[in-house]
N, C-alpha and C positions, 0 to 999 in steps of 0.2 A: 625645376618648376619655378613659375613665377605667375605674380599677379597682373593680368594682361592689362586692366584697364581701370580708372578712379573711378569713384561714384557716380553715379548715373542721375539720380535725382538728388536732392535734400528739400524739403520743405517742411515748414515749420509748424502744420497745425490743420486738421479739417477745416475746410470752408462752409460756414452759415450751412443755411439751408439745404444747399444747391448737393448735397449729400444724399438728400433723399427723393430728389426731383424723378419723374418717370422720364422717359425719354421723349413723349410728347408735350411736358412740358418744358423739355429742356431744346426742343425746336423752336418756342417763341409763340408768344399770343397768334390766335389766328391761323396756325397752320396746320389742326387736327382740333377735332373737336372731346373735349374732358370727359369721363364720367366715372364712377365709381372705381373701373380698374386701373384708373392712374393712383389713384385712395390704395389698392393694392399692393401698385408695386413701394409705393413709399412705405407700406406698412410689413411688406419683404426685407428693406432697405434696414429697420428698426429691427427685425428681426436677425436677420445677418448679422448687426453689430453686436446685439447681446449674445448670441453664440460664439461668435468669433473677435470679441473687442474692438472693432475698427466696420467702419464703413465700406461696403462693397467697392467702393469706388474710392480714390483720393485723388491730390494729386497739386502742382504748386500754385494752380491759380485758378479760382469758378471755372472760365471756359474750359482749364483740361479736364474737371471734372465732368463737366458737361459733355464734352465730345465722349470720354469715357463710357458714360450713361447709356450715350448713343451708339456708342460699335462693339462695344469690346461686353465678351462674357463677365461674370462676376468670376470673383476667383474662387476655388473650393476653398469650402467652411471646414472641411475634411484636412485640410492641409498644416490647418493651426491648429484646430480641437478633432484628432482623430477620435475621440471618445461619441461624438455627436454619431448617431444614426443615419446611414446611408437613404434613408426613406426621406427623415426629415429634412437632410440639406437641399433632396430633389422638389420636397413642395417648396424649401424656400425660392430654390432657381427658378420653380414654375412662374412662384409671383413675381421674380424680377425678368422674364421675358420680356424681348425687346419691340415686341407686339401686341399690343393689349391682346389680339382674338387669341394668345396663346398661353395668355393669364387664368384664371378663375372668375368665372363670370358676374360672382359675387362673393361679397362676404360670407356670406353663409356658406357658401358652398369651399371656400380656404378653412374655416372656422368645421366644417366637418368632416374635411381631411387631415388638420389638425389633431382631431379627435381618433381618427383612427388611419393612420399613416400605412398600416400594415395594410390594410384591407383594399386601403387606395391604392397601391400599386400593387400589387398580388396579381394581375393580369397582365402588368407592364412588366415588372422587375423584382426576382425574390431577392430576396435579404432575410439575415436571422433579425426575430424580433428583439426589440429591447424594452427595456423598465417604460423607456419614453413612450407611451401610447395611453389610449385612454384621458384624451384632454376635453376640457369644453375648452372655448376660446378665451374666456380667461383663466383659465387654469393655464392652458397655453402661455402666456402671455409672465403669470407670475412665475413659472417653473423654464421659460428659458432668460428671464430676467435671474434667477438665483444660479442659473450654471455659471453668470459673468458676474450678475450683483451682486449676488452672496460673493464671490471672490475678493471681490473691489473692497465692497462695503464693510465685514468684517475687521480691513487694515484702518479701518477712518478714527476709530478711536487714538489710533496712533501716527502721526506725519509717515508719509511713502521715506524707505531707508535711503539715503543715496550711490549707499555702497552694496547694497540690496539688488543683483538683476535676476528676473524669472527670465529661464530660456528653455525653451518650447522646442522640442525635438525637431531636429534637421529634418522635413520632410521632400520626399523625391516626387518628382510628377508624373513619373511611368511609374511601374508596379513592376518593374523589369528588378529581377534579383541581385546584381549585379547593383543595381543604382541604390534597392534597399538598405544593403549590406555596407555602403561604400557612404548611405547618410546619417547610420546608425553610427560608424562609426567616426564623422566628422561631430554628431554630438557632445558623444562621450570626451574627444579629445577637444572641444570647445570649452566643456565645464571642468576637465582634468584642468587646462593652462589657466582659466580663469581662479580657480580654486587658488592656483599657486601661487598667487599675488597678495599679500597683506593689505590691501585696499579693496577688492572686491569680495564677497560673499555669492556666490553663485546657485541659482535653485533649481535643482531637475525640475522641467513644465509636466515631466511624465508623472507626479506624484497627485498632480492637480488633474489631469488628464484619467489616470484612470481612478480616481473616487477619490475615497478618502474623507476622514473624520473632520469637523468646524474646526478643528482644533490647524490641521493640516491646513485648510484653507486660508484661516484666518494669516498665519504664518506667510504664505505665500502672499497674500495680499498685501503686505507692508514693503514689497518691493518696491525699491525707486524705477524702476528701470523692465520690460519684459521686451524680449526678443523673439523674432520670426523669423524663422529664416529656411529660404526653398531652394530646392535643388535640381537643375534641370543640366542631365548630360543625351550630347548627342556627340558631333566632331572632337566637343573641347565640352565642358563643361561649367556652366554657368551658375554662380550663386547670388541671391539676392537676399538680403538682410532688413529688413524693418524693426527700428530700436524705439519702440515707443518709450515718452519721459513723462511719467505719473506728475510728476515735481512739477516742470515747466509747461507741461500739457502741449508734449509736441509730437512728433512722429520724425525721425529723420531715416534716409532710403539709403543704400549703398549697393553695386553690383561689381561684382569680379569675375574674372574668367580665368580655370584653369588648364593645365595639358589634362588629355581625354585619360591618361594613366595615370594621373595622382590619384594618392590612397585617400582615404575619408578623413586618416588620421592627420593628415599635410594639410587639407582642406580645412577642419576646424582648428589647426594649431594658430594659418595662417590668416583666419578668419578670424580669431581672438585676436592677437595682433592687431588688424584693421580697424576691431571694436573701438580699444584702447583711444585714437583722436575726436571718436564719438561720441565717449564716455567722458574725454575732460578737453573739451575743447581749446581753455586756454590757458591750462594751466599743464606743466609736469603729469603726464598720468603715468600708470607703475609700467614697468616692462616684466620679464618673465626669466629673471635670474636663474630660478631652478632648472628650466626646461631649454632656456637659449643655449646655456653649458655645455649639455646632454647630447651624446651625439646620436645619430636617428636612428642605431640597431635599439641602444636602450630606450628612445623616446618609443619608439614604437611597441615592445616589448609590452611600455610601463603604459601606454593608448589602449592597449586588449585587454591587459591586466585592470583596466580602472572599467574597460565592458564588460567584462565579466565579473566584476566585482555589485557593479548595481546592477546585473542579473540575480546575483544571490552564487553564482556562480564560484562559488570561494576555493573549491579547490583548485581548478582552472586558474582562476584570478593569480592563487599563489603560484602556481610555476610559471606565468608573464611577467611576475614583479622578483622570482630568483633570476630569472633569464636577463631582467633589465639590471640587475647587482650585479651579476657577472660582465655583462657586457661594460657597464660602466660603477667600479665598485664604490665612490663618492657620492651616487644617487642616493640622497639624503629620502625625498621623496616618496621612492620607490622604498624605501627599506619599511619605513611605517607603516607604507597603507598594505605592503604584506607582512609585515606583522598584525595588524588590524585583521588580515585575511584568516591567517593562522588562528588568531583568537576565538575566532568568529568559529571557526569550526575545531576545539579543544587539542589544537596542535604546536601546543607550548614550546614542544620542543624545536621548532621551527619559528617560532614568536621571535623569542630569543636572540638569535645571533642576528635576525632581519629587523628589529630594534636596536641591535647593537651599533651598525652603521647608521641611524640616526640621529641616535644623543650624540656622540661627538660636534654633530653637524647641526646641532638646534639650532641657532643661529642663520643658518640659511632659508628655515622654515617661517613660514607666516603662522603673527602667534598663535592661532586657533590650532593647528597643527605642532605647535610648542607645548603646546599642556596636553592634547591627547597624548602625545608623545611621554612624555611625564607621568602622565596619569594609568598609560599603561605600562610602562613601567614600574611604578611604585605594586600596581595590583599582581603583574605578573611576580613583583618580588614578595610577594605577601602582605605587603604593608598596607594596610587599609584603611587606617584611616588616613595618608597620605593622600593614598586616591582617590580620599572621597573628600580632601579638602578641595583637590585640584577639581576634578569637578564639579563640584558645588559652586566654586568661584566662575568657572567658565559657562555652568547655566547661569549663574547671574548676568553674565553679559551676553549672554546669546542662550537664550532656555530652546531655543529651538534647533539643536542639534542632536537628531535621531542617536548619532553615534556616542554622545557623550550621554546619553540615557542611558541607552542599552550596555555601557561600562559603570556606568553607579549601576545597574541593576545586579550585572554580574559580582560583583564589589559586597552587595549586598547580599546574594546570595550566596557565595563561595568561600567571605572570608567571612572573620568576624569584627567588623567596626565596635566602637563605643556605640555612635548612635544607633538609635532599637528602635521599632520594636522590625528587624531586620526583615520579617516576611513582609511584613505589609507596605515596607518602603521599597521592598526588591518589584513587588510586585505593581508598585504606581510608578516605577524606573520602567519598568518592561511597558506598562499601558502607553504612556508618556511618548516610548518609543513608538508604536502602533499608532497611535495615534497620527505623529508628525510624519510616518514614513509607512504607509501600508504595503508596498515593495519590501520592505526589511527582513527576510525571511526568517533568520536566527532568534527573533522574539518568539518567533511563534511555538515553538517548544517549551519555552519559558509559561507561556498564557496557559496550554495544554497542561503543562502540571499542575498549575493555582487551580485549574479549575475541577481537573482530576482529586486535587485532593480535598477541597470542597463540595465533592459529587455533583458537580454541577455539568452534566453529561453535554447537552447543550450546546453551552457556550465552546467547551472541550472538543465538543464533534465538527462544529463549525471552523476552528482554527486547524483542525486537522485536516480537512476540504482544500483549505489552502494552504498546506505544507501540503499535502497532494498537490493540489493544482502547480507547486514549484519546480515538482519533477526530483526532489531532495531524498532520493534514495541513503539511507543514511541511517546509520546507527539507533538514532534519536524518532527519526519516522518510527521503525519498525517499535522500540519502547513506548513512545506515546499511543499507538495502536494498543499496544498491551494494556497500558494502563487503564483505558479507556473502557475496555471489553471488561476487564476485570472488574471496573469501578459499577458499572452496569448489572456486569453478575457475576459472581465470583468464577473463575476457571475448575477445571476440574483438575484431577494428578495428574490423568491421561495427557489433557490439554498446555501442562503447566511440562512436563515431562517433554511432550512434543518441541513447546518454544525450547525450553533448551537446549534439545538436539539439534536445531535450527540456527538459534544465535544465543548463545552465552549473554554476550555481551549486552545484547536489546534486553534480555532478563535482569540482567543487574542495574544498567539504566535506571528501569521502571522500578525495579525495588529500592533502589536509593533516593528515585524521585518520591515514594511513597512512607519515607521513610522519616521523611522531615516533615517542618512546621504543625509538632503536636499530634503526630502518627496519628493523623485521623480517618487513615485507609489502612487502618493494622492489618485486619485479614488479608489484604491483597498483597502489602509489605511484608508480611512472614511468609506466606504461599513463597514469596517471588527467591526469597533467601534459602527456603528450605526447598525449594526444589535445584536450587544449585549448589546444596550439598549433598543431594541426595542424588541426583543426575545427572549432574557435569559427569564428564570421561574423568580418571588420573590425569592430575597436571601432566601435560607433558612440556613445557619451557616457564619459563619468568611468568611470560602473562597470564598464565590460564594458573597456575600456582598462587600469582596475586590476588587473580580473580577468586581463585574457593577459598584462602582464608581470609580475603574479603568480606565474603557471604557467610564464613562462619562467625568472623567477628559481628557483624553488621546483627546478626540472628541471635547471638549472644545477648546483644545490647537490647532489644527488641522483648526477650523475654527475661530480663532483668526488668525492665521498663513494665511487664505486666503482672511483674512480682510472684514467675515461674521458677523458682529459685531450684527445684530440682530437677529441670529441665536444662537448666544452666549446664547444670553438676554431669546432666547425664551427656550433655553435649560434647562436651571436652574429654569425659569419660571413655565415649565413642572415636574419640578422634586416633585415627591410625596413618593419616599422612603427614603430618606436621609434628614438630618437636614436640613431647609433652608438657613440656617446661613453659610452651606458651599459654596452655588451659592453665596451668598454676599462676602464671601475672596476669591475665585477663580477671581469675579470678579475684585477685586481690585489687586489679582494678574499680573491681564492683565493687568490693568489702569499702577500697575509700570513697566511691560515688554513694552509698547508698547507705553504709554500718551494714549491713548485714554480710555474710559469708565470714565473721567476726573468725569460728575458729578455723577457717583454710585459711586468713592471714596470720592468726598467730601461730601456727603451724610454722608456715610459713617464715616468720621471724625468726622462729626461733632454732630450724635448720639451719639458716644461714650464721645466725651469731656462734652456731656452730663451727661452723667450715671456719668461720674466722678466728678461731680460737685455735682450731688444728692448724693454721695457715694455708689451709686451703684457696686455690684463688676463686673467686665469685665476680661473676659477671656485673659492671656497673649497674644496667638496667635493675638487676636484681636486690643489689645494696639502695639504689632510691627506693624501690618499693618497697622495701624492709624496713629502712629510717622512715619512709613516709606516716606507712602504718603504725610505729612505734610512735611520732607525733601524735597521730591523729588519736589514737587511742590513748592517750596519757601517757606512756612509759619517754620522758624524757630526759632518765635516768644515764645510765650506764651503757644501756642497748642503743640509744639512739646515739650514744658520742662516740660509741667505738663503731658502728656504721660510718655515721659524718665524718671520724676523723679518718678511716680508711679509703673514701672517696676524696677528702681530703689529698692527704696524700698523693694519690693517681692523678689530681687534674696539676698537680707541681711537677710532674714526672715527666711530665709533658703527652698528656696519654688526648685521647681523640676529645676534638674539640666537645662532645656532648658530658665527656669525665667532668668539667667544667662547671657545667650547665649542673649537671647534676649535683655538684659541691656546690655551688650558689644556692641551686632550691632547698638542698636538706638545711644547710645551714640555716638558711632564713625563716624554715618549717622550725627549727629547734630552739630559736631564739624567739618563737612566738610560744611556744609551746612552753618555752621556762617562764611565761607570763610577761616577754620584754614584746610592747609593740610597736 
């Protein structure tokens, strides 16, 4: 493949006026006579540019603008803001006709098809309606000045960034499937290469395109730089790029042509590339180390892996980005963003090794990419506040990175940091996300719980609409459904009985989601645990084993918390698949959370300093919880030193690293407890 031909145009800036001239003024005094509908098409002209950022027309000197006016169509508004209504870009095209008698005969009569677009063409052309209807003409007027203004305007507090460029989906000019598919994918692989450079910051246009929070806007708006760029295949295929400069208030053109069978992902690789002399015209600009390296099974791989990734598409995404590690196992790149992948949807155990090949190789990453890297690393290692140093630094120099929210959220919710108060910071991590990225699928579960468990059905129902709408069949859909129902009205046993025969695992979900910040859905949180011990089949492997003494622990805790203390009793009582020996430390678990179950722990002590008198051996677990107790209750006599010193002993022995752990805590319990602090 190769790039057939240099740039076609460059020119530096709209010309004056002569931007909004009708085409009878652009023939010259005297040779058509004026009237209201040349007022028309200029007030098309003004339009077109606030929906679409640039004028119908450009070009590098008055006269080609002029000749422009006069022969050639305007180009579709559709092509740069897919998001605009198919109704409304046709009354714009009406006003700029190259005919007055094929304009709008007056104002009023644009200004009342303004007002209702749908109705206006409903006899010419259907189309689904949108939000956009119902205007008077100036309402008109302020509402498609805020689809561009508000963009603009929003960044002005702050200089346009230089290393900042919005780029506006590859759009194709057939609707031929073949061409869709093939600009989709020149996108993705334009903002993947760009990304991969330590000088550029790159902004999906799709996030401004389809809505999105002031907060979103405001973000995109402080770009130096936004890009256009169309796609026209027939023989060979032809792309043309428009790199508007916020900065220097310019417009520069570029056109290349490629063979009729390159992929989308060749097309934007080679198309970033091109940007690059555009971008720094006289100076050194970056090249693209990570991806020049890479040879095309993995570049490619890691091109579908990054479309399916901002589809939401994460399980997909991740076997593109193992496929691109295999093929090339030094893809630093590729190892992260499927780890990222993995994260995103709770599959650690694949995080892991596809993180692993990219800390060696930090260094070759752009720094933004160096602390995510870092940062999920320290999270996936537990260490949290690590991770919430690394991100907190990295929002301070870039706060508008969806992905490094949506990691402090997880961070905040999963682990335990010093900083607190953890719900209500997990939960303005998750907003934070949503806000900057409304595409971002994986918050939306997150939002679903806060609001589940603040009964705020609402707002819950709404974000569920769009986890629906994502197509996210998934573990997390089916529990947030649950939740939602439950929160609404409680389920029945019948009902509670059914989900579990259906999915275990969406039951524990929801119970574990309702389980936290302040059990303020008890009822639905006990329902959810006590129907999966009551329900579930017999374990039959590891996980459905983990899963019910999960549920029973979890239901323990729950009525210990409501101060059911012989419910507790009767729980473990009951219990006939699991060791008994675990109802007996759970219990003393509570004895130290709470004093109470006072004599099951001395009971309990007092067995064991048994065993260890006959020299019976006793499991460590068992020795901490016996020294524990015997601190916490005052005996830091004799019982608690000949516990200490027998765990003692076992972690010199060399016994498992937690013997250790366990001689560190008693001791430092027994040395508080003789009054040393």
């Amino acid at each position: 493949m190769s790039i057939g031909s240099e740039g076609i145009t460059s020119y530096d800036r709209a010309v004056g006026t002569v931007a909004y001239m009708s085409p009878e003024q652009a023939e010259g005094a005297g040779a058509r006579r004026l009237d209201g509908r040349s007022d028309i098409y200029s007030l098309g002209c003004v339009l077109y540019e606030m929906l679409s950022g640039t004028p119908p027309f450009t070009g590098p000197s008055s006269q080609a603008v002029l000749a422009r006016h006069k022969l050639e169509p305007p180009p579709s508004i559709r092509i740069v803001r897919p998001s605009v209504p198919r109704g409304l870009e046709k009354l714009v095209h009406k006003s700029l006709a190259k005919v007055p008698a094929d304009r709008f005969a007056a104002a009023a009569d644009f200004a009342q098809a303004l007002s209702h677009p749908v109705e206006y063409w409903e006899q010419k052309d259907r189309f689904r309606p949108s939000r956009l209807v119902a205007w008077s003409l100036g309402a008109a007027g302020v509402a498609l000045f805020a689809l561009l203004g508000l963009f603009w305007s929003k960044g002005r507090s702050k200089p346009p960034d230089p290393n900042r460029i919005l780029v506006l989906a590859v759009e194709p000019t057939s609707s031929d499937g073949a061409d869709s598919g093939r600009a989709t994918g020149a996108t993705e692989a334009l903002l993947a290469t760009l990304s991969s450079t330590a000088s550029l910051s790159p902004i999906d246009g799709r996030r401004l395109e389809a809505g999105g929070s002031e907060e979103a806007r405001a973000a995109l708006a402080r770009a130096g730089y936004y890009l256009r760029t169309v796609l026209h295949a027939s023989d060979s295929i032809r792309v043309r790029l428009e790199l508007h400069d916020r900065i220097r208030d310019s417009v520069v053109g570029r056109a290349f042509a490629f063979a009729a069978t390159t992929t989308g992902w060749e097309i934007g690789f080679h198309t970033a590339q091109q940007l690059v002399p555009l971008l720094f015209p006289t100076a050194h600009g970056p090249d693209f180390p990570l991806l020049t390296t890479v040879g095309p099974e993995a570049l490619a791989e890691f091109f579908q892996g990054e479309l399916r990734y901002r589809e939401s598409s994460f399980e997909e995404a991740l076997g593109h980005y193992w496929r691109a590690v295999a093929a090339d196992s030094g893809f630093a790149l590729a190892g992260l963003r499927g780890a990222q992948a993995a994260n995103w949807t709770e599959q650690r155990d694949q995080a892991r090794p596809l993180l692993a090949i990219a800390l060696p190789r930090l260094a070759d990453l752009p720094p933004r990419f160096q602390r995510l890297a870092r940062a999920l690393d320290a999270y996936l290692g537990g260490r949290a506040d690590t991770a919430v140093a690394i991100l907190r630094q990295t929002l301070s120099e870039d706060g508008e990175s969806p992905e490094a929210w949506m990691l402090l959220g997880e961070t905040y919710n999963h682990l335990l940091p010093a900083e607190g108060p953890l719900d209500s910071l997990a939960e303005d991590a998750f907003r934070r996300t949503r806000q900057l990225d409304s595409a971002f699928t994986p918050v939306l579960f997150h939002l679903i719980e806060f609001a589940a468990r603040r009964g705020d059905t609402v707002e819950g129902t709404q974000a569920l609409h769009r986890l629906k709408a994502a197509r996210m069949d998934t573990i997390e859909l089916g529990a947030a459904e649950l939740m939602l129902r439950c929160v609404t009205r409680p389920l029945t046993l019948l009902q509670w009985r059914e989900a579990v025969e259906r999915s275990p695992d969406k039951v524990r979900v929801a119970a574990q989601s309702l389980s936290v910040a302040g059990i303020r859905q008890r009822r639905c949180a006990r329902d959810g645990w006590e129907a999966l011990v009551v329900f579930e089949a017999p374990p039959t492997d590891d996980a459905s084993s983990f899963r019910r003494f999960g549920a029973m622990f979890a239901l323990q805790n729950l009525l210990v918390a409501e101060g059911a203390d012989q419910e507790v009793r009767a729980l473990w009582n009951a219990n006939e698949l699991f060791n008994l020996r675990y109802g007996e430390q759970m219990l003393v678990l509570d004895a130290l959370a709470t004093g109470r179950f006072a004599e099951h722990a001395d009971r309990f002590v007092a067995e064991h300093l048994a065993d260890l008198a006959r020299g019976d051996s006793v499991p460590s677990p068992d020795l901490w919880l016996a020294g524990s107790w015997a601190a916490r209750s005052g005996h830091a006599g004799p019982e608690l030193r000949a516990v200490a010193d027998s765990l003692a002993v076992r972690a010199r022995r060399g016994g498992e690293r937690r013997d250790s752990l366990f001689a560190l805590s008693l001791a430092a319990q027994r040395t508080l407890a003789l009054g040393d602090t």
